[in-house]
N, C-alpha and C positions, 0 to 999 in steps of 0.2 A: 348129771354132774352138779355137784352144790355149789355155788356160785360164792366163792373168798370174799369177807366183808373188809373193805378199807376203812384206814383210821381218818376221820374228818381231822383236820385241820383247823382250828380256831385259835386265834391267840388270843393271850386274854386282853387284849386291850381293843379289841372289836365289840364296842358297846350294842352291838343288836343280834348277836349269834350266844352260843354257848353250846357246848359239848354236854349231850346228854352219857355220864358215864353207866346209866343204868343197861345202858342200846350198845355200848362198845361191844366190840369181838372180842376172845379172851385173850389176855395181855400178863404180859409175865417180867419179871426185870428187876430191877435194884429202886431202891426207897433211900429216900434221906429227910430228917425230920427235924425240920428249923421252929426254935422258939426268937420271938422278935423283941430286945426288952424295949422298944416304946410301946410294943402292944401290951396287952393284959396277957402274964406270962403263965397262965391259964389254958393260953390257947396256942394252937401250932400251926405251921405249914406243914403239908409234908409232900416231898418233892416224886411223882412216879416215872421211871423212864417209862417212855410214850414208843414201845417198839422200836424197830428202826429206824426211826424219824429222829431230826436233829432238836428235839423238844423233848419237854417233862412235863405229864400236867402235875397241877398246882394244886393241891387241896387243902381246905381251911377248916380245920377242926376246935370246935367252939367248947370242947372243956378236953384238954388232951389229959389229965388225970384218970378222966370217967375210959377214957380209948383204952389206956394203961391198962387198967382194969378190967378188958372188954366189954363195959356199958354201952348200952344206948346213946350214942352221941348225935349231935348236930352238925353236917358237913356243907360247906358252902364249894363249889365248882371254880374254881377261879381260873380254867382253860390250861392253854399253854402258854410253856415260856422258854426261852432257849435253853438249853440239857446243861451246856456250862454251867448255872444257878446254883443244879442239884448238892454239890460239894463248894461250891463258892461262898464259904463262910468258915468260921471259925469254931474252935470246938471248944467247950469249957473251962479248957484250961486257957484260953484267949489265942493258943497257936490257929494258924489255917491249918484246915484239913490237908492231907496228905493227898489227896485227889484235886485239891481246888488249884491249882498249877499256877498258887501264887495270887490267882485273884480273888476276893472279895464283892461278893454282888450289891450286899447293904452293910453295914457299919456296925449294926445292930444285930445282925441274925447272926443265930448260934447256933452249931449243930448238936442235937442230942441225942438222935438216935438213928440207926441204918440196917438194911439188910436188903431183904429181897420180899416181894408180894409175888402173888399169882389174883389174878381176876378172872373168874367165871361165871358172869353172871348169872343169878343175883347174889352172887355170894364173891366176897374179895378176902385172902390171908394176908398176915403180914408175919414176916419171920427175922424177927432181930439178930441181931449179927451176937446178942447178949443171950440167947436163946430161947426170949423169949417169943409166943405165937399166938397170935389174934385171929380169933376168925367172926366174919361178918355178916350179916346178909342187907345189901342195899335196898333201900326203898323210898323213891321218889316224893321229894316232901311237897316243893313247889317251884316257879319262877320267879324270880324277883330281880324289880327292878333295882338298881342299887348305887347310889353314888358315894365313890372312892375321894377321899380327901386329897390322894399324892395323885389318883391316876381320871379322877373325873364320874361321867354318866357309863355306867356298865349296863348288862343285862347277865343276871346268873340264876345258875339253877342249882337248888337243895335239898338235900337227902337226910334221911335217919341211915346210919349204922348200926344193924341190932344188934347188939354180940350175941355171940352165939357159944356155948362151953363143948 
């Protein structure tokens, strides 16, 4: 009998852990993808529901143009965070999203894209709700240590997204 792998637990604000996403079991579920304008608008979050679990992980994609595109990007691990988050922003036109039940997680975050992924590693899709589809294959970049301006000393781990046609 194969022995059912469970989702580790880390949020992200535990500076000495981090979720290795390349090791996860395969995970399947809805995506939301926030740009930040104090950040370099450049770059994205994008939110995955995390199974069953009352969390999303977080990931941070460091030129979300080239992702659009399905290049090779840069992904930084940024854990979990309460699943509330995932639509807790507003969408381009400055409304809240129609999921976000009113609340607002940051001031700044803007939603600009959604749908659904599937993860099997090493490989993760993403299937836009616009119909657009990306597909990836992950590969572990490095550890890093990393300190956050709003949230402190972290410990994160980083990945290449190949695209893949």
């Amino acid at each position: 009998m194969e022995e059912e792998k469970t989702l580790p637990i880390i949020l992200g604000t535990d500076p000495e852990k981090t979720i290795r996403i390349d090791k996860l079991p395969t995970l399947s579920g809805e995506f939301s993808v926030h740009i930040h304008t104090s950040e370099n608008e450049k770059n994205a979050h994008i939110k995955l529901e995390y199974g069953d679990t009352p969390y999303c992980l977080s990931l941070y994609v460091f030129n979300y143009p080239k992702f659009l595109r399905n290049e090779t990007v840069r992904v930084r691990n940024y854990d979990l965070w309460d699943k509330w988050i995932m639509f807790a922003a507003k969408l381009p036109n400055g409304k809240p999203h129609p999921k976000s039940g009113g609340k607002i997680y940051r001031e700044d975050a803007i939603i600009v894209g959604e749908g659904t992924y599937n993860l099997e590693n090493p490989f993760i899709s993403f299937s836009f709700k616009d119909g657009l589809i990306l597909n990836f294959r992950i590969e572990f970049y490095r550890y890093l240590r990393y300190h956050s301006p709003k949230y402190g000393k972290s410990f994160r781990s980083e990945y290449w997204f190949i695209g893949i046609d």
